[in-house]
TIMI-2910 file (N, C-alpha, C, CB; in pm, 1 decimal, decimal comma, always signed):
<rs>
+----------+----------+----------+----------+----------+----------+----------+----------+----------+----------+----------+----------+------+
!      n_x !      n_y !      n_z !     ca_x !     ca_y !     ca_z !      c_x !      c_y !      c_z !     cb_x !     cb_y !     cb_z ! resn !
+----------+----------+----------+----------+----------+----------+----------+----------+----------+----------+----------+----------+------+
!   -918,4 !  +3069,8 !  -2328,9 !   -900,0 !  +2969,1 !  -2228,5 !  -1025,3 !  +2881,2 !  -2221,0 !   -868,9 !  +3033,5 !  -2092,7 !  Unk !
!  -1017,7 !  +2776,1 !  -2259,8 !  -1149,9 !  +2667,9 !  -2225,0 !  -1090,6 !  +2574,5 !  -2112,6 !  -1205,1 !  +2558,3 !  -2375,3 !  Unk !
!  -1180,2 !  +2532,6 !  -1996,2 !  -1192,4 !  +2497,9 !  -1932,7 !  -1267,5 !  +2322,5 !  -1939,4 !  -1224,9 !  +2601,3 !  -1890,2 !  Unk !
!  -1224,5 !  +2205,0 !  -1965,2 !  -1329,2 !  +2096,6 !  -1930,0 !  -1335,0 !  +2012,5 !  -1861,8 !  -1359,7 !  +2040,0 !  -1994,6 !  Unk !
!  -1470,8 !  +1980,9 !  -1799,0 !  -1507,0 !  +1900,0 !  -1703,3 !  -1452,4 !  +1781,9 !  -1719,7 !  -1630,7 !  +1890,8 !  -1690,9 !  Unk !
!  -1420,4 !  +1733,6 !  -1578,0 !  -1352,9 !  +1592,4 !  -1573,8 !  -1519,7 !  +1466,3 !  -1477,3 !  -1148,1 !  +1622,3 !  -1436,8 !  Unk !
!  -1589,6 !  +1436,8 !  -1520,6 !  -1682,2 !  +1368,7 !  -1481,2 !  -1653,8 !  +1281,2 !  -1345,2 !  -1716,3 !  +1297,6 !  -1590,7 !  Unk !
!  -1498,9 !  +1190,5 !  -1393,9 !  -1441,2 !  +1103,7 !  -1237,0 !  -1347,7 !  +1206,2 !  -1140,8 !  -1316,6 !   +945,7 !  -1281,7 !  Unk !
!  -1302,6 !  +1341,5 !  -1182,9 !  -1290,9 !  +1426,2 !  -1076,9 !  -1383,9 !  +1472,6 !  -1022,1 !  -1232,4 !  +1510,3 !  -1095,4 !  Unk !
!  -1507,0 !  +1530,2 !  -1047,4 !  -1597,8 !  +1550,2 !  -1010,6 !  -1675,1 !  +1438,5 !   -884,9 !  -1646,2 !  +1572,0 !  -1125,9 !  Unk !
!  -1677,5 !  +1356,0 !   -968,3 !  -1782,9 !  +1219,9 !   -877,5 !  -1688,2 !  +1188,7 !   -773,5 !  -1828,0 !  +1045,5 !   -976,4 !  Unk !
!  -1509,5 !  +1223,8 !   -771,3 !  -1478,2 !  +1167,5 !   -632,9 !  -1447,6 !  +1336,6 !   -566,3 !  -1318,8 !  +1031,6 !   -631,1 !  Unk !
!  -1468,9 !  +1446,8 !   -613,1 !  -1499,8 !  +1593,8 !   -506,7 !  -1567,1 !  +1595,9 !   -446,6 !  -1531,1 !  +1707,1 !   -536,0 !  Unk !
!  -1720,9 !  +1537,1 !   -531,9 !  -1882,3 !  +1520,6 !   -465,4 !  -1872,9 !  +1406,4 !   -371,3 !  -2014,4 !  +1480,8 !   -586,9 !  Unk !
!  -1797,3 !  +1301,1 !   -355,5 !  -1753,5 !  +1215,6 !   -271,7 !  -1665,8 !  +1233,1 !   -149,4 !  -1706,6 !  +1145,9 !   -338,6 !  Unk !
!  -1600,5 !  +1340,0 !   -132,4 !  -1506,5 !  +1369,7 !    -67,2 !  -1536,7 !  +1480,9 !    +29,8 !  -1411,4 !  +1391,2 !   -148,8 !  Unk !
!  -1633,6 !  +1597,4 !    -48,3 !  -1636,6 !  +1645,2 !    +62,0 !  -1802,2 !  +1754,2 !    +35,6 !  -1471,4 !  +1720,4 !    +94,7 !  Unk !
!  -1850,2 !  +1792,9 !   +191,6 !  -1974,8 !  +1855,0 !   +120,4 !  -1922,6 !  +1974,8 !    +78,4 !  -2108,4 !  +1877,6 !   +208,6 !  Unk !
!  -2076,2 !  +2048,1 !    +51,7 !  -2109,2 !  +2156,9 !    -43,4 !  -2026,2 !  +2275,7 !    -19,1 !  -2254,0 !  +2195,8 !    -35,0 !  Unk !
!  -2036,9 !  +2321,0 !   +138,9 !  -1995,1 !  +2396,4 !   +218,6 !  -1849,3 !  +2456,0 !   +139,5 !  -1987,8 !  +2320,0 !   +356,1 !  Unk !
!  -1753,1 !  +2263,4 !   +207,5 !  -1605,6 !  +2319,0 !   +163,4 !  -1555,7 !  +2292,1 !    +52,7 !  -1506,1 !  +2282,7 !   +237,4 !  Unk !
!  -1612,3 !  +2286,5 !    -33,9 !  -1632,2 !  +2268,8 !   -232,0 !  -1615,5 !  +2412,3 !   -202,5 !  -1815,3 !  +2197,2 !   -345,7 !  Unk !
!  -1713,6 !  +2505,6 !   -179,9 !  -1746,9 !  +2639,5 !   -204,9 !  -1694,5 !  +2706,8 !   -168,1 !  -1832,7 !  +2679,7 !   -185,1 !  Unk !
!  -1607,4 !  +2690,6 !    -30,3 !  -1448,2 !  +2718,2 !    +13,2 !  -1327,3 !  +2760,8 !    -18,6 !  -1407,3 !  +2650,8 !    +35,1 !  Unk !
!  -1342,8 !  +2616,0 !   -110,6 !  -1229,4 !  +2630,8 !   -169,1 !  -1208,4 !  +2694,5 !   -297,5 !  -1187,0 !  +2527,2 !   -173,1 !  Unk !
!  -1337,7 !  +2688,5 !   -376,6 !  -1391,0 !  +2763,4 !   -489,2 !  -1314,6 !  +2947,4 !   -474,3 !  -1590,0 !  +2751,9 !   -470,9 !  Unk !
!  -1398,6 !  +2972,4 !   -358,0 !  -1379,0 !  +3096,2 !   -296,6 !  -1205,4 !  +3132,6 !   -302,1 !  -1444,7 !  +3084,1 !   -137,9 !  Unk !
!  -1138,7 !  +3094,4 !   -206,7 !   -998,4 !  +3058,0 !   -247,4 !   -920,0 !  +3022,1 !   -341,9 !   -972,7 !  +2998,0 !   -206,8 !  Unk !
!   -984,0 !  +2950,1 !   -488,5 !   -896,4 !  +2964,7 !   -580,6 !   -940,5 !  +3066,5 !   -665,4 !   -870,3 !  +2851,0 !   -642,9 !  Unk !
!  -1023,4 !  +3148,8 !   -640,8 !  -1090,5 !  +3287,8 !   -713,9 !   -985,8 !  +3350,7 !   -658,7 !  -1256,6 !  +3355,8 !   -675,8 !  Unk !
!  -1014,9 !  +3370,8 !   -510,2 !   -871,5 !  +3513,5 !   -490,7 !   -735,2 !  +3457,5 !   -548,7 !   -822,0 !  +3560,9 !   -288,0 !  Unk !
!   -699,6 !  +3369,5 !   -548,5 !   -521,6 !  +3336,7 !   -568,4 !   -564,6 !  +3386,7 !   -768,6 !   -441,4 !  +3078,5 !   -515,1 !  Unk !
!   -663,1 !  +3386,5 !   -849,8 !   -701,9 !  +3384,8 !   -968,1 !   -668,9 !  +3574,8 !  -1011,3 !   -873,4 !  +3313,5 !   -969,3 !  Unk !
!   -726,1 !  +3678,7 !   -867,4 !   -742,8 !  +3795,4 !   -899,8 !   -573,1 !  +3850,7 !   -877,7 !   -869,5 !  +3861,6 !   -809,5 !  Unk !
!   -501,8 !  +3766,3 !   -820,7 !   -384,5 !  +3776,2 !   -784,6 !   -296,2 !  +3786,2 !   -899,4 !   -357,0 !  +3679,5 !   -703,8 !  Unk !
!   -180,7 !  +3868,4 !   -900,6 !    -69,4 !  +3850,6 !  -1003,7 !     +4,3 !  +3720,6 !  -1031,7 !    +29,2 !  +3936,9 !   -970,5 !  Unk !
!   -113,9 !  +3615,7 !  -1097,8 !    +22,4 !  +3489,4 !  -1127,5 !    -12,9 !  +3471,7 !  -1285,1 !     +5,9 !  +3295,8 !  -1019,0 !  Unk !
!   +106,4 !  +3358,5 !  -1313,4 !   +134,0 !  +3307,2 !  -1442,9 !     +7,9 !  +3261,3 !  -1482,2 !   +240,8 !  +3201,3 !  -1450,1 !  Unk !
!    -21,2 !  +3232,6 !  -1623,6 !   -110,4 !  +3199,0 !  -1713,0 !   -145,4 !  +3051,1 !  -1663,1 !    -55,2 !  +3215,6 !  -1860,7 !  Unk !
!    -29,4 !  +2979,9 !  -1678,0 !    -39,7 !  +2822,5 !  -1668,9 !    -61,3 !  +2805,7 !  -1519,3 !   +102,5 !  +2734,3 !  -1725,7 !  Unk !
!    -67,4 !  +2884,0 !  -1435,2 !    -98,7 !  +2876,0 !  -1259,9 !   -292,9 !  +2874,0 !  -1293,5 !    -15,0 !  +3077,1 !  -1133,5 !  Unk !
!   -339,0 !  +3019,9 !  -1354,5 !   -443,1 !  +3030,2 !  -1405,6 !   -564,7 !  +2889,1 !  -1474,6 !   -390,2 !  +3117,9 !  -1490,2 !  Unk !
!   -471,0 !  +2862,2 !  -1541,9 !   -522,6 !  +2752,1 !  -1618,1 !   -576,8 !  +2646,2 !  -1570,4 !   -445,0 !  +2708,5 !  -1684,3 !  Unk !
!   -451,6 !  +2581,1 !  -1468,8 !   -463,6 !  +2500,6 !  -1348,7 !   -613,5 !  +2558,0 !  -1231,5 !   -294,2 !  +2520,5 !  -1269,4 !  Unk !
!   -598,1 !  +2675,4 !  -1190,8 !   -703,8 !  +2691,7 !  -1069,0 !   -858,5 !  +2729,6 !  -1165,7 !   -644,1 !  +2849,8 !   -938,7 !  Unk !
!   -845,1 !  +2752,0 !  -1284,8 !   -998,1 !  +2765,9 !  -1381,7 !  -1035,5 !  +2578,0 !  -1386,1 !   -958,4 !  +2858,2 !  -1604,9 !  Unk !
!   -918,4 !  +2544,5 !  -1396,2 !   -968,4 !  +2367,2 !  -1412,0 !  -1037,4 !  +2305,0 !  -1317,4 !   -856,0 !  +2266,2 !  -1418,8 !  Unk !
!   -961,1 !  +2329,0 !  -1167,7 !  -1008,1 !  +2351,9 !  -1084,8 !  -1185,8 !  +2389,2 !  -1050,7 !   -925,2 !  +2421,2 !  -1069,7 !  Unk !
!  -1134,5 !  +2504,9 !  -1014,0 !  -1268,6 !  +2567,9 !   -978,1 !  -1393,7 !  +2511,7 !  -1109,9 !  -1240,5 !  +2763,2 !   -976,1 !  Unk !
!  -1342,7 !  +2452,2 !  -1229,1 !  -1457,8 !  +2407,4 !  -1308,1 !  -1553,5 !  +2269,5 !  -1276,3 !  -1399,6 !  +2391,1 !  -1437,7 !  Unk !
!  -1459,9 !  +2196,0 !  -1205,2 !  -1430,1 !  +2038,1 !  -1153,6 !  -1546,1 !  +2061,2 !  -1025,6 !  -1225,7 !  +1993,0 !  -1090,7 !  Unk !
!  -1470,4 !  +2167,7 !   -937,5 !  -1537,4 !  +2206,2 !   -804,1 !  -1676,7 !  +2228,9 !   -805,0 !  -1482,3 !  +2324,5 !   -750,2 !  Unk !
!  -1702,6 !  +2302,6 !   -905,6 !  -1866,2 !  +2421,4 !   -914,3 !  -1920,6 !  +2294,3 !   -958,4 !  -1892,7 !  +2596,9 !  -1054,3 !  Unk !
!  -1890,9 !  +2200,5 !  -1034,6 !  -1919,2 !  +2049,3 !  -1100,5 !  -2031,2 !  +1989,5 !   -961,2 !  -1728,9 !  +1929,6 !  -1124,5 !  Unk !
!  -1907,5 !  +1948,2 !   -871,4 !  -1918,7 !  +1867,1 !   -781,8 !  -2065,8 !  +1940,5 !   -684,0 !  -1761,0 !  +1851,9 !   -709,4 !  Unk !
!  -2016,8 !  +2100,9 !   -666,5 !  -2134,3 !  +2101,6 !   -598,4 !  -2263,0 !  +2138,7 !   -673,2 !  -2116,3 !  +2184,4 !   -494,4 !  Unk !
!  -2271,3 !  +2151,2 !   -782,5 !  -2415,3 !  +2147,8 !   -833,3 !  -2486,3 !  +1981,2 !   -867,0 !  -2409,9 !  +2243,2 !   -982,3 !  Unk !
!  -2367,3 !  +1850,3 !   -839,2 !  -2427,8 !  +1734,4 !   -832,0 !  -2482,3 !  +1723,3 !   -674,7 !  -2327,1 !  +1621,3 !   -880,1 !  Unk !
!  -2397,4 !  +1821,3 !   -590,0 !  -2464,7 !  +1800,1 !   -391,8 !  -2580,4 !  +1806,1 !   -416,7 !  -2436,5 !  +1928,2 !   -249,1 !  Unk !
!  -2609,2 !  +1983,4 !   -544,8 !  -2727,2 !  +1992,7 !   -532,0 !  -2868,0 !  +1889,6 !   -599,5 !  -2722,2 !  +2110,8 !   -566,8 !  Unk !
!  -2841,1 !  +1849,8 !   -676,2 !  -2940,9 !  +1760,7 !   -729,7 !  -2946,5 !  +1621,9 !   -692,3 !  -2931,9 !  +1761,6 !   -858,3 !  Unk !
!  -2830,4 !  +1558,6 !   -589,2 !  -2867,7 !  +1473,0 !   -457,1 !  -2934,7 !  +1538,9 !   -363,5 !  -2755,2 !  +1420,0 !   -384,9 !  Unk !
!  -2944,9 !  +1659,4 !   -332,9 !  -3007,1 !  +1680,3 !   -239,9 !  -3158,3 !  +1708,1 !   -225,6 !  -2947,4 !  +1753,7 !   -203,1 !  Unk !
!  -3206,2 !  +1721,4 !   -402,2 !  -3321,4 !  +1738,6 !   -461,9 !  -3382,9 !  +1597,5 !   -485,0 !  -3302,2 !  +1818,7 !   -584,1 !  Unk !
!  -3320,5 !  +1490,8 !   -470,3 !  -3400,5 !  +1344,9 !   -469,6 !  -3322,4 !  +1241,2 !   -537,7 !  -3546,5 !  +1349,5 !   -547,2 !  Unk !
!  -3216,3 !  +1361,9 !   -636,6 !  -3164,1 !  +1219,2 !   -744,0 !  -3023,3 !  +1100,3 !   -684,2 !  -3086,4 !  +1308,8 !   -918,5 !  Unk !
!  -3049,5 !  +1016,4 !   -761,2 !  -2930,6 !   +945,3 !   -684,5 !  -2800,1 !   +976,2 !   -724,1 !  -2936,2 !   +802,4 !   -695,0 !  Unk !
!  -2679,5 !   +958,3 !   -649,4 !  -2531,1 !   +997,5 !   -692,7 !  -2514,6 !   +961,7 !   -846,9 !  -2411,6 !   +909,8 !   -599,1 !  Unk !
!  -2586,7 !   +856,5 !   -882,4 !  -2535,7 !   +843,5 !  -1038,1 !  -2573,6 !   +895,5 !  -1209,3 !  -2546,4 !   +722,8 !  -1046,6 !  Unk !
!  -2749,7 !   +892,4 !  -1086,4 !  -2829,9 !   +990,3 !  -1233,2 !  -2801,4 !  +1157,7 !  -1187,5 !  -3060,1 !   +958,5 !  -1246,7 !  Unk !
!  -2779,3 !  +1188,9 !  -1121,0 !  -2696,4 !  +1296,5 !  -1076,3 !  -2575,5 !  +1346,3 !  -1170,5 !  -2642,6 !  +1253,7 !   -948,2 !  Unk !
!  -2501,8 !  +1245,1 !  -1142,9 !  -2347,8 !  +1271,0 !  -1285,5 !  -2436,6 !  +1222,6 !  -1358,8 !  -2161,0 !  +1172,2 !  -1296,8 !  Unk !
!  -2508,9 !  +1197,0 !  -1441,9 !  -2550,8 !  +1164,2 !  -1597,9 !  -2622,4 !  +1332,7 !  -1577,8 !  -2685,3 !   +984,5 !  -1642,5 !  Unk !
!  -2724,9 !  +1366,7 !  -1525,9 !  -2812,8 !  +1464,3 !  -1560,6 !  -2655,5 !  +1593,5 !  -1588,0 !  -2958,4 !  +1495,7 !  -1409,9 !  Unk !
!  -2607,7 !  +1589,3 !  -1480,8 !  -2546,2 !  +1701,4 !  -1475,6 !  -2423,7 !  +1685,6 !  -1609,3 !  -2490,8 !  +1722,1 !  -1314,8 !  Unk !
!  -2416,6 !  +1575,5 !  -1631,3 !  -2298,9 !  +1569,3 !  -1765,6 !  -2384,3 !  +1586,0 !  -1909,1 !  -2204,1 !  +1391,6 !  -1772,7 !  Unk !
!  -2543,9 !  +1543,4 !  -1887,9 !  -2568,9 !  +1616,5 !  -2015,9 !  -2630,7 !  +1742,1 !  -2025,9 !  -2639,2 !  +1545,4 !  -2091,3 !  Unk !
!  -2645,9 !  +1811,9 !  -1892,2 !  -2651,0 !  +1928,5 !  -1912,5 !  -2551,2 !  +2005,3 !  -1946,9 !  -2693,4 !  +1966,1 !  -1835,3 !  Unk !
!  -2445,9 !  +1990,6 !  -1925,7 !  -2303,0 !  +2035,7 !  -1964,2 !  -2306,0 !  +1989,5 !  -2125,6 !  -2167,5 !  +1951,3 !  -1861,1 !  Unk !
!  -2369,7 !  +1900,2 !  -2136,4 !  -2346,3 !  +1860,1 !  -2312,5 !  -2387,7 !  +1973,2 !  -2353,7 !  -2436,4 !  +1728,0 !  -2396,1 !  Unk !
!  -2547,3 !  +1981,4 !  -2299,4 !  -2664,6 !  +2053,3 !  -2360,3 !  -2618,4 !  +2167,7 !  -2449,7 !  -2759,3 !  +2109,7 !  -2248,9 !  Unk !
!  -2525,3 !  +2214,2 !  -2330,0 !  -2499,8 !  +2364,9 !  -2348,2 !  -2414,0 !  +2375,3 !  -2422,0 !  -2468,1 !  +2443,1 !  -2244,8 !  Unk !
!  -2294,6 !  +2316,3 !  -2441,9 !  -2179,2 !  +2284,1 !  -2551,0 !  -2234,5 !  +2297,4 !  -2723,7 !  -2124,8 !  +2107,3 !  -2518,2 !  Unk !
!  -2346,7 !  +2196,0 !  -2700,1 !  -2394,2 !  +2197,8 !  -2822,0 !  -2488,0 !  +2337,5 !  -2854,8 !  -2469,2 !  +2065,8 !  -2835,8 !  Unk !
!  -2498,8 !  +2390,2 !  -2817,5 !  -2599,1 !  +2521,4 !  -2825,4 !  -2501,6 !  +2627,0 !  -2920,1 !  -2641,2 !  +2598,8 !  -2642,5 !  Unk !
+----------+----------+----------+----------+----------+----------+----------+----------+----------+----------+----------+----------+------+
</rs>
């Protein structure tokens, strides 16, 4: 199962709502995840929750100084970074 980031889902999650209920809801699509469902239900809430954890590790590096936009760049090539590794 690979999971990939959507950069304009992300930038409008981190737009939409804070850290708090990102992490919420994170929380909540983990349990419905440990739960007995279909693969393609799975697939959907890993996409999810990948989009989500996205959004709030850009809260976090607005909240460290950077602006909303070098924010999605840092955090999209750190996601490169690691791809390529």
């Amino acid at each position: 199962m690979s999971y990939s980031m959507k950069l304009p889902i992300i930038r409008k999650l981190y737009q939409a709502a804070p850290p708090e209920k990102l992490q919420a809801t994170v929380d909540v699509l983990e349990a419905f995840c440990e739960m007995n469902v279909k693969d393609e239900e799975l697939d959907v809430a890993g996409e999810l929750i990948t989009n989500l954890c996205g959004a709030i590790e850009v809260h976090e590096l607005v909240k460290n100084g950077l602006r909303e936009s070098d924010a999605l760049n840092t955090f999209s090539q750190k996601v490169l970074g690691s791809i390529d590794r």
